[in-house]
N, C-alpha and C positions, 0 to 999 in steps of 0.2 A: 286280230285273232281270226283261223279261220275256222268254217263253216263247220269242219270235225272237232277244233278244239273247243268248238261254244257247247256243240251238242255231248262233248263228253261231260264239261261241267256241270252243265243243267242235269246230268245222266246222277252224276257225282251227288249235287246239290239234294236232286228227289232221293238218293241212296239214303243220304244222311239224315234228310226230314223223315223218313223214313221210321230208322234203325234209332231217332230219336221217340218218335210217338211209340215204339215197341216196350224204348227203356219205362217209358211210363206207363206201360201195359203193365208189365212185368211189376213196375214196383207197385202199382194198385192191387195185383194178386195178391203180392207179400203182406202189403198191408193190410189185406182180410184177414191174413194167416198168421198173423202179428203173433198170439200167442205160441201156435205151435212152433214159430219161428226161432223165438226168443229160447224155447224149452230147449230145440235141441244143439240149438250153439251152446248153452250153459252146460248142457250134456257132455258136449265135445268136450269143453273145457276139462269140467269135474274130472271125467275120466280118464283124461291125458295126461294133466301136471299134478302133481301129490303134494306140491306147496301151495295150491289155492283148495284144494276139495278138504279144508277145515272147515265145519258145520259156521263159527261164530262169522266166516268170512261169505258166506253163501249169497247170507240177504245182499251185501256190497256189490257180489259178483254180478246176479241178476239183475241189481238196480244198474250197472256200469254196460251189464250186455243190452237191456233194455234202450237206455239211453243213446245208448250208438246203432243200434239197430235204426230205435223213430230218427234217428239222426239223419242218417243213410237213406231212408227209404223219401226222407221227405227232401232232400238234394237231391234223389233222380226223377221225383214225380214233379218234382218243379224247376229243374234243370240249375241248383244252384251252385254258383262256384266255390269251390275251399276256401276262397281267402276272403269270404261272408259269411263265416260261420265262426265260433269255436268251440274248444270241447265243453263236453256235457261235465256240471259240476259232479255226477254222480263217478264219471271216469277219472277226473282228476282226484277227485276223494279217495277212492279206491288202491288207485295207486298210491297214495300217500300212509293209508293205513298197508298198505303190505311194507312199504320201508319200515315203517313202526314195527313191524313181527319181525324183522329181519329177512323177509321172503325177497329174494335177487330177484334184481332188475332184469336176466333171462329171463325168469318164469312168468312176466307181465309182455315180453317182446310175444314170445312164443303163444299167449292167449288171445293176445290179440289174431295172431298167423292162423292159429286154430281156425278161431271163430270166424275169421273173414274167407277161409277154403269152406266152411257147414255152411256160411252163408251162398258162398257164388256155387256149392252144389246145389243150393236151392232153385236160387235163379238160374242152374239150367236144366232143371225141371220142369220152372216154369219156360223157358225155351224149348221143349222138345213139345211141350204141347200147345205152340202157336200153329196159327194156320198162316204159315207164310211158304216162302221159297228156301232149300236148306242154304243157299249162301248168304240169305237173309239172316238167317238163325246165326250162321257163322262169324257175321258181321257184328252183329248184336253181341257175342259169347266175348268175341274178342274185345269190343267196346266197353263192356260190364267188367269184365278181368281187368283190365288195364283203368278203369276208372276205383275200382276195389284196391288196386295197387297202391296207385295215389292216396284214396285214404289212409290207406295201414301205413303209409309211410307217414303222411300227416299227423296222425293221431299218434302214432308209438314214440314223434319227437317228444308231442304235446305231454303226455304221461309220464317217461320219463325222464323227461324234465322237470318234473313234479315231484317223481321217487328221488331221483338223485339231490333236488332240493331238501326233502324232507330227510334224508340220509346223512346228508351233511351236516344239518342242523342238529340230529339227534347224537352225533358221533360230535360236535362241538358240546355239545349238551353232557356227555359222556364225560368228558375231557377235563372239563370244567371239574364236575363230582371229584373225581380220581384225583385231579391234582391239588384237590381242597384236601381230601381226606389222607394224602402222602405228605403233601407240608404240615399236619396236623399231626402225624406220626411222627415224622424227622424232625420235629419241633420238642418231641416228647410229651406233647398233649395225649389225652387221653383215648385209647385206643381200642375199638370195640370189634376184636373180630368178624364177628358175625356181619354186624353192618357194614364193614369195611368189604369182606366177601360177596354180600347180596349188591352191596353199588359196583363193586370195581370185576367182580370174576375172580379174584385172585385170594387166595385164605392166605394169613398172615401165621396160621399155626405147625407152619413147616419149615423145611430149610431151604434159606435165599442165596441166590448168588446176585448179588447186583453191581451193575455196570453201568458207566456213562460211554455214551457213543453221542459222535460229533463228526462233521467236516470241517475241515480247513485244507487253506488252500484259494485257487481263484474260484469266482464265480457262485460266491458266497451269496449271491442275495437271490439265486432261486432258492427253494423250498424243498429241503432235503429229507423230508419228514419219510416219504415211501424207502427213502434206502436206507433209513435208520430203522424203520419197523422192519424192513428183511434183516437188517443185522441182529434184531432182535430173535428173529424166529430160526435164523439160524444158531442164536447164543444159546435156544432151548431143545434144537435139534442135538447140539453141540455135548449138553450138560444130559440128557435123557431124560428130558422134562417133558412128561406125560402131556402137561397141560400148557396152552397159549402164555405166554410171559404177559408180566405187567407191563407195559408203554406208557410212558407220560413222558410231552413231546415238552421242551420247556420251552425253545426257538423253533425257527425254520432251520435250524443246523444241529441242534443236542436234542439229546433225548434221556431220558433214565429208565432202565429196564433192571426189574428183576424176575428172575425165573426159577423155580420151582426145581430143587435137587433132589429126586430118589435118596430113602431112605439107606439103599445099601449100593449107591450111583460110585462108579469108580473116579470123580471128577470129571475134569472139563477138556475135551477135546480140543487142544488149545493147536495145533496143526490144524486141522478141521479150520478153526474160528480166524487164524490165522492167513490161511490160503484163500477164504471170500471171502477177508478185507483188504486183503493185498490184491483183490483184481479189481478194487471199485476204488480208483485214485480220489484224496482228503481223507477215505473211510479213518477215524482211530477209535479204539476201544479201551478203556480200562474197567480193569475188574478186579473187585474187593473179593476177602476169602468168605466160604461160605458159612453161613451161621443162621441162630435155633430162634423160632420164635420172633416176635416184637422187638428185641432187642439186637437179634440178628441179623433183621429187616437193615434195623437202623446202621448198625455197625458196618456190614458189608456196600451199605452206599457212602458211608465218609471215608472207609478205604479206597475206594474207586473213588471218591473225587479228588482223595490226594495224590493222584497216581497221574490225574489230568497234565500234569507241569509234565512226568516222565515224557508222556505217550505224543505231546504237542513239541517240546523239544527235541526228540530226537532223531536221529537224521536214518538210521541203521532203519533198514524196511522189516524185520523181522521186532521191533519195539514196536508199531504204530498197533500190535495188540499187546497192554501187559498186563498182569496179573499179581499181586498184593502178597501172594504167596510162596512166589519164586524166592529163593536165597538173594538176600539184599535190599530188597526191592524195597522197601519202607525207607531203610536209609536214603536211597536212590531218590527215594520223592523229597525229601528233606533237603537232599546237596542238588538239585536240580530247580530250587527256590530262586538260586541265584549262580546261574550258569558262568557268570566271570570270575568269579568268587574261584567257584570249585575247579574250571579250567588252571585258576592259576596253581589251585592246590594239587592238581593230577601234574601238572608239569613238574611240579617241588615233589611229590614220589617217584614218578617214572623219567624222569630228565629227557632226553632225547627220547626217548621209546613214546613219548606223547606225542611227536610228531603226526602229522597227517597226512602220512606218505602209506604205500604199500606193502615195503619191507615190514615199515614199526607197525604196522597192524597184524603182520606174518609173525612176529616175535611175540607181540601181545599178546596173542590167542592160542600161542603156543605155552606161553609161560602161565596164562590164566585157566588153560586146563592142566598142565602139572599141577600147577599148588591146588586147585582144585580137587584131582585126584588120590590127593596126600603123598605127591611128589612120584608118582610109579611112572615109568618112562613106558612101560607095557599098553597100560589102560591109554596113556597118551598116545600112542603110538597108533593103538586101534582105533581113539576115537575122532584123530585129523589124518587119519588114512598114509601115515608118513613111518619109516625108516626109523629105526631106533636110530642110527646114528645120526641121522638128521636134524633128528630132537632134540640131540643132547648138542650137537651143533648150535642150535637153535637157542638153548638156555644157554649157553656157555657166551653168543655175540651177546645176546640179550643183556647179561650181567656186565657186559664189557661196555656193552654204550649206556646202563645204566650209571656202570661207575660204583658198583658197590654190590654184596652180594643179596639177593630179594629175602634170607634169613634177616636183613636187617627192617624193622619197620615191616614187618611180612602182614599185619595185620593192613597196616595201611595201602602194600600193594596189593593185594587181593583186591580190598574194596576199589582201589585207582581203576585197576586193571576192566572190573565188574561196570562200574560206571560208564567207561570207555565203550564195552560191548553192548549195554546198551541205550546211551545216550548218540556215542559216534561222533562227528565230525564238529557239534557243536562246545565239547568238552577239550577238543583235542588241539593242536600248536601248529598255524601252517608255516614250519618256520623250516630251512631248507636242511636243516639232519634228514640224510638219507641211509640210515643202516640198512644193509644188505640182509635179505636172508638165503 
């Protein structure tokens, strides 16, 4: 080494022994000023975040600013390292009783951020009033900044990691209640509003719509709980539910929701509910019709769980939502018990037109809004965007590869035809009848 690089270190070394005997200047001043110190970070605090300045949370706040103040001040007057130390039980507490109020884990990053700028404004007050050199001072400002960093980032893992411990716990704790007292209903046990309202959020003396939501599909064995509670909050966006819907997770992939319908609600936004589950692939929904009371509770969740065979069988992307109350649909749940069964029985009404080609899906959907319509070729016309003569093209092959005319057994093809649209591919014959349309 030479002669200039020995004499910068040693230059370096006395900087540092230095800018080190200041930091403990600095924090023995504080330490006189202990109280006023502690006052006005709590100040900061109170008066910046509006979820901690509640009176019952006060004593917490000051004991937790307290505690990390002596913390602080006695690591720089004795130079000790972070990973000799840990938090003060009064910060961990603290944090723990805000999860308990429900106050976010923001509002405890940000007190921390507060308190730790009220503090390093201190300490460069006391900086401006050393008797040193100003690059001395500069040196020291930057050394105190940067050692306060490291704290606050220390400490804000320490804490919450405390809240979000204790969040979890209390929303497992939550879970637990809610699902005690919804099997205690759907059971037909005894059912006490009030207490059901004061534990769960949810009043049991309005009208429910309730639904099962679930994924299927791959990659079943992560934890699909968050995309089922948005499916949730969108079913109450969906329905014009004032209020959060009921959630109770049953797996890592189902959930049961019911939500709260307006009195004079025009029903359920079923487009809406439809188009954000069709962008989150597995998403399915089914959902019972809506009904009053206790008994409506009950009723509209065994419709939606009968609906689960439609919504898991079917292959058509506009099924993976359905609803209890559409024309059919109940039957649908019924002949969709045993999908071989009824395949065999759509083939025995619709003969070739069950096929699982393009054309017989073009004829199907053609023929299943006619008779839908009460046979008008007009409404048909307008409502698959085609050519009266088309139509009638269209019913005329249709009966030709049935074989017979759809006046015959017409109750049975309606329901064929229905099943077809929305079960799809799983009901249908891949068998190589190709009728043209």
């Amino acid at each position: 080494m030479s002669d200039e690089s020995t004499r910068r270190t040693a230059a370096e070394d006395a900087s540092a022994e230095r800018v080190q005997a200041l930091v403990v200047l600095v924090g023995d001043r504080l330490q006189r000023r202990y109280g006023e110190v502690t006052a006005s970070m709590n100040a900061a605090i109170e008066s910046t975040i509006e979820d901690l300045d509640a009176p019952e949370l006060a004593d917490m706040l000051g004991a937790s600013v307290e505690g990390n103040v002596a913390t602080i001040l006695h690591m720089i007057r004795n130079s000790i390292p972070l990973e000799r130390v840990q938090p003060t039980t009064a910060a961990t507490e603290y944090a723990i009783r805000l999860a308990r109020r429900d106050v976010p884990a923001a509002a405890l990053r940000r007190a921390y951020h507060i308190g730790s700028d009220d503090l390093l404004n201190q300490m460069f007050e006391e900086i401006q009033q050393l008797e040193c050199a100003p690059d001395l001072k500069l040196k020291l400002l930057h050394y105190l900044a940067g050692w306060m960093h490291k704290y606050v980032d220390w400490i804000t893992r320490a804490v919450l990691d405390a809240h979000e411990k204790e969040r979890l716990a209390l929303l497992q704790q939550t879970e637990d209640v809610t699902s005690t007292l919804v099997e205690q209903v759907l059971g037909g046990g005894p059912a006490n509003p009030e207490e059901f309202g004061a534990k769960t959020g949810y009043r049991l003396d309005g009208t429910h719509l309730g639904a099962v939501v679930w994924t299927q599909g791959p990659h079943q064995g992560a934890d699909q709980t968050h995309a089922l509670a948005a499916v949730a909050e969108t079913l109450a966006a969906a329905g014009g539910a004032g209020a959060r819907p009921l959630f109770v997770p049953v797996d890592r992939r189902t959930a049961w929701v019911w939500t709260a319908m307006p009195p004079r609600g025009t029903g359920v936004d079923l487009p809406r509910l439809r188009s954000f589950v069709q962008a989150t692939p597995g998403l399915r929904v089914a959902l019972g019709k809506p009904g009053s009371g206790v008994g409506g509770f009950r009723r509209t969740h065994e419709q939606a769980e009968a609906l689960r065979t439609v919504a898991s069988s079917a292959a058509a992307p506009h099924s993976r939502v359905v609803f209890y109350g559409d024309d059919g649909m109940a039957v649908t749940a019924v002949l969709a018990r045993d999908i071989a069964s009824t395949r065999r029985w759509v083939a025995d009404v619709l003969g070739p037109l069950a096929a699982d080609t393009p054309a017989a899906e073009r004829l199907r959907e053609t023929v299943r809004v006619f008779l839908r319509t009460g046979g008008s070729y007009v409404q048909t016309s307008e409502e698959l965007v085609l050519h009266r003569n088309t139509v009638k093209y269209r019913l005329q092959k249709a009966e030709e590869e049935r074989g017979r005319p759809f006046t015959d057994n017409r109750l049975d093809v309606e329901l064929a035809l229905h099943v077809c649209c929305v079960l799809g591919r799983p009901v249908l014959l891949p068998k190589t009848v190709r009728p043209s349309g």
